[in-house]
N, C-alpha and C positions, 0 to 999 in steps of 0.2 A: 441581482434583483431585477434590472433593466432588462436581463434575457428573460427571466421566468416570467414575466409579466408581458413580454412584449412579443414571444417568442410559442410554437405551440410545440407539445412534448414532442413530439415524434424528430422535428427537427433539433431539439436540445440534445435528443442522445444522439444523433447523428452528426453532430457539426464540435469540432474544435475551433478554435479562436484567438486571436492574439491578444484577446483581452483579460484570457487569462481565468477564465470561469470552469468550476468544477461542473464536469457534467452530471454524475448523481447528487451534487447537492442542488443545483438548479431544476433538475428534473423534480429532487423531492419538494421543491419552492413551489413549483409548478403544478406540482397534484394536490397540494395542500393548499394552492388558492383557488383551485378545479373543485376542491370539495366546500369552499367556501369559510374557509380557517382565514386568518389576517397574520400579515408580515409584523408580527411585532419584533422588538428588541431583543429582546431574553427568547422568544422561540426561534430566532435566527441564530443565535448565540447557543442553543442548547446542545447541536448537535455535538460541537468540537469539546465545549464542555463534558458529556456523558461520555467521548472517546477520551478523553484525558480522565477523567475519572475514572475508567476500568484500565489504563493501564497500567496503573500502578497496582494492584491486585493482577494484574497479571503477572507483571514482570516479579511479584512476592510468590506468587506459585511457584513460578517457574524455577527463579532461582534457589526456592527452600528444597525441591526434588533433584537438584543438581548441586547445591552448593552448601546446603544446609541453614539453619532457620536463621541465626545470628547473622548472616550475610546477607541472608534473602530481607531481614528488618533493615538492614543498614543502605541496601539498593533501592528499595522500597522508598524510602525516606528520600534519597536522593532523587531518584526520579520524581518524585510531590515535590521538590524545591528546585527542579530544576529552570530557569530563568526563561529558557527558551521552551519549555513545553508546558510552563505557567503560561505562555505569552499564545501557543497554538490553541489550547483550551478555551482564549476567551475572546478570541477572534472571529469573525465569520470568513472561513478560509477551509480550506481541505489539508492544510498539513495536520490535526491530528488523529483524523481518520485515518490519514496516511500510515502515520507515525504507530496507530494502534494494531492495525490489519499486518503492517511489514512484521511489524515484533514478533503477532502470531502466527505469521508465516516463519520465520525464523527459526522459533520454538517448535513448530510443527517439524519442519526443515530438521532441526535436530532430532528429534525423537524417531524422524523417518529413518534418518542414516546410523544413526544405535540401534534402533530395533527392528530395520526394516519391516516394519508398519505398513499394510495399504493405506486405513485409515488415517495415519498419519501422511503420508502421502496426497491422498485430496485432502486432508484439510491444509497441507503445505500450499498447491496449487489454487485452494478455495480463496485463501488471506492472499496468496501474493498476486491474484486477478483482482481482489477488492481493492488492495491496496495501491495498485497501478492504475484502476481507473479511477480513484481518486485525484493521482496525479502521478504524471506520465514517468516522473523522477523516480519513482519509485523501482521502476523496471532492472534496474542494473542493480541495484540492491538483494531484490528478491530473487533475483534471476541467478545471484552469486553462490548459492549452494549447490545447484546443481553441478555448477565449476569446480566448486571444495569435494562434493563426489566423486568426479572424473578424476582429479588428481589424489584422494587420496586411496581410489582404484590404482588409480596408476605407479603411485607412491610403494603401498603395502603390498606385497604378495599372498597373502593370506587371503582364497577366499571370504571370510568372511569380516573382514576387515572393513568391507564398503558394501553398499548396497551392488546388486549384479548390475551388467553393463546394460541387459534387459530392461530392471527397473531404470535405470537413470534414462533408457531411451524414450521410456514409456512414460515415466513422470515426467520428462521434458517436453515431449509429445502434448502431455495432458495439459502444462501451460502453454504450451503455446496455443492450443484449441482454446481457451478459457481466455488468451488474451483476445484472441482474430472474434471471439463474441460480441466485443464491444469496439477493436482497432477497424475491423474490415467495415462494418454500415459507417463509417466515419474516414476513410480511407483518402476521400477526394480532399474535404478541409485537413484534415492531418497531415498530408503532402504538399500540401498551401500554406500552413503551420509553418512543417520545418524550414521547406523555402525563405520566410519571410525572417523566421530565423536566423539564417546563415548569411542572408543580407545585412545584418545588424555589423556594428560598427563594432571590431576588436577592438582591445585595451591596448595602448603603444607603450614601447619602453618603459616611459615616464611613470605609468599606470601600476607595472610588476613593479 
């Protein structure tokens, strides 16, 4: 809230921080008090809320086209009482954007390597750029199928067993352009970032 208010957009998407601040959700703090809307409670809280509420209908699609409907009810259910994603829903924080965009990167991710999909394909690379500039954590997650492609090329001899080595160069290509959209204008703080990072104090023996 201290950057959106304090801070002019141009520099919020540009600048990382050790403070720890989402940059699209500070950016949307920031157009929304540009347009002369008010920081209330419930509309700071609304965003993580409406990304926890659709994923549970997501994750009920998904799994009823892959797993069948009794399972897709019983996942469904789980993910609504989950402890830790009751708790991102009602926070003002970027893990359940996070949390929503990966999943349908994921699911996208899948459908691209079953049915080699273009569409599927960008919308794999569309979720896992949204979901990494949410938060930076994200990256190694979403980044992981393209890994499970390469090895299960490498794995199966079957032509069509994996997507071709074409596609995986090209859908990798296509994330990595979709990340450098929003990593490279931010490139100088982000290198200032991890530095200050790495200077942080390890956990000692005691600690494991």
């Amino acid at each position: 809230v201290a950057t959106a208010l304090a801070k002019p957009l141009g520099w919020i998407l540009t600048n990382y921080s050790l403070a720890d601040y989402s940059i699209p959700l500070t950016a949307g703090l920031r157009i929304w008090r540009a347009a002369g809307g008010s920081l209330t409670e419930i509309g700071m809280r609304t965003p993580g809320f409406v990304c926890g509420a659709l994923l549970v209908p997501l994750v009920a699609v998904a799994a009823r086209r892959a797993l069948g409907g009794a399972v897709a009810a019983r996942l469904a259910w789980l993910v609504a009482l989950s402890p830790v994603l009751v708790l991102y829903s009602r926070i003002v924080r970027s893990y359940a954007p996070m949390v929503l965009f990966a999943t349908a990167a994921a699911i996208a991710a899948f459908a691209w390597i079953e049915t080699r999909s273009r569409r599927a394909a960008l919308a794999y690379v569309a979720f896992a750029a949204l979901a990494t500039w949410f938060h930076l954590g994200a990256a190694p997650f979403v980044a992981a199928p393209l890994a499970f492609a390469v090895a299960l090329r490498a794995v199966h001899a079957e032509r069509d067993a994996a997507p071709s080595g074409r596609a995986i160069v090209l859908t990798g290509a296509g994330l990595a352009l979709a990340f450098g959209c929003f990593l490279l204008p931010a490139r100088a703080s982000l290198l200032a970032l991890l530095g200050g990072v790495r200077q942080q104090v390890r956990p000692g023996l005691a600690a494991w």
